[in-house]
C-alpha positions, 0 to 999 in steps of 0.5 A: 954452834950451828948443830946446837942451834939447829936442834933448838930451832922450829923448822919451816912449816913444821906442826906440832903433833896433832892431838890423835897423834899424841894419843897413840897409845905408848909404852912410857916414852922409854925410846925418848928418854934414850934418844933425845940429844941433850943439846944446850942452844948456842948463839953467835955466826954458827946460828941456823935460820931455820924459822919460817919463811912467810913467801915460801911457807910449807909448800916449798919444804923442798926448798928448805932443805937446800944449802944457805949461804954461808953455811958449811956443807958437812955443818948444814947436814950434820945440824939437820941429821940431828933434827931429822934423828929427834923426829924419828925418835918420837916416831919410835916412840909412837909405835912402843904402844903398837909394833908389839914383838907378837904383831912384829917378829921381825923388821920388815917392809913387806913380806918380802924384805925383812931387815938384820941389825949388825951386832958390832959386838960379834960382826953378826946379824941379828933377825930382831923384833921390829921394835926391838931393832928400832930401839937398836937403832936409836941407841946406836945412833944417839952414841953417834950424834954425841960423839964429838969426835964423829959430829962436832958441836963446837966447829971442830973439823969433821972426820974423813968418814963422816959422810960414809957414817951419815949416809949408814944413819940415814939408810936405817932411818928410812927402815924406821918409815917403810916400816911404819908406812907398811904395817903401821899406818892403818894405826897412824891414820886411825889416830889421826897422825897421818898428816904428821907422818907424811910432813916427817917423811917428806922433811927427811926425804927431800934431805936426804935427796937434795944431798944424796945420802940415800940410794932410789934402790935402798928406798924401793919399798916406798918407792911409789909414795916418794913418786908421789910426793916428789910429783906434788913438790914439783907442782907447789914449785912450779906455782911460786915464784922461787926467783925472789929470795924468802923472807928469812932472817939475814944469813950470818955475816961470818962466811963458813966454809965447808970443813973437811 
């Protein structure tokens, strides 16, 4: 299926993670062991070609978050929020050896705006320890990327709320970062994981833009990073010559339309 292979598949311009950013110290690697989707690699007209496009390359990431053709809208987002999921995973998992409850007692950006967890258990918000909450969060979103009723792997049609649950994934997702940016990345820099950090951001950032899954208001807390990267995507696109199709794989020849 298209969400299986896109999870599987190396994303344009995409690095490994620099050996500083390896060397973070972490606490077991509990959070990946949680969250990493056990996806099995599928092949067929559902394919994604997501492999890197020579004419293009990393300067037009932006670019790549567009829709391809024949490519399913809700298919296209539900593949891509699973890649972006397994990203902020190993994020989390490198701020296990740092974002210690005694530097962290709360999830914050800033000191002004501080972030609850919503028990569904209880239908109350809980004030969590940053770590604890992102641990909440990758649980929680891992119970839904392997719902096969709320993400379906194999072509099934998608459910009415599955926008609404996609675009609740990505709001908590940015917490994750602004709260990285904010208190972590003195730490992130020391380890050499600052180029890293940014290449995860921005890949999440155009996305969730290109698609409108994330609010300007409910980004505020970066707002002048994004300002910042965005300026910069517009100067790389202004400098390529966008008009000549990249040099990817052929689009599959089976046309997919959008599933409702």
């Amino acid at each position: 299926s298209l969400v299986a292979s896109a999870a599987a598949a190396p994303l344009p311009g995409s690095r490994a993670p620099s050996a500083g950013w390896a060397a973070m110290p972490v606490d077991g690697g509990t959070v990946v062991k949680r969250g990493l989707l056990p996806f099995i690699e599928h092949t067929g007209a559902h394919r994604l070609h997501l492999e890197a496009c020579e004419t293009l390359g990393n300067g037009a990431l932006r670019q790549m978050m567009k829709l391809p053709h024949g490519v399913g809208r809700n298919e296209w987002i539900a593949a891509k929020t699973v890649v972006l999921f397994e990203e902020l995973v190993r994020l989390v998992n490198v701020l296990e050896g740092t974002c210690t409850e005694a530097a962290c007692p709360r999830m914050t950006a800033g000191k002004q705006l501080s972030y609850e967890w919503p028990d569904e258990a209880t239908g109350k918000t809980l004030q969590l320890p940053a770590m604890d909450y992102m641990r909440s969060l990758v649980e929680w979103a891992h119970i839904i990327l392997s719902n096969g009723e709320t993400l379906p792997l194999e072509g099934g049609p998608f459910p009415e709320g599955f926008l609404p649950t996609v675009k609740t994934l990505h709001r908590r997702f940015f917490r994750v970062f602004a709260h990285t940016y904010v208190h972590h990345f003195a730490d992130v820099r020391e380890h050499a994981g600052e180029g890293h950090l940014n290449f995860c951001f921005k890949h999440w950032l155009f996305f969730v833009r290109e698609f409108d899954l994330v609010s300007l208001p409910d980004m505020a807390p970066l707002s002048q990073l994004i300002q910042k990267f965005e300026a910069r995507a517009d100067e790389t696109e202004a400098s390529l010559d966008l008009s000549r199709p990249p040099a990817c794989a052929a689009p599959p020849a089976q046309d997919v339309g959008e599933a409702s």
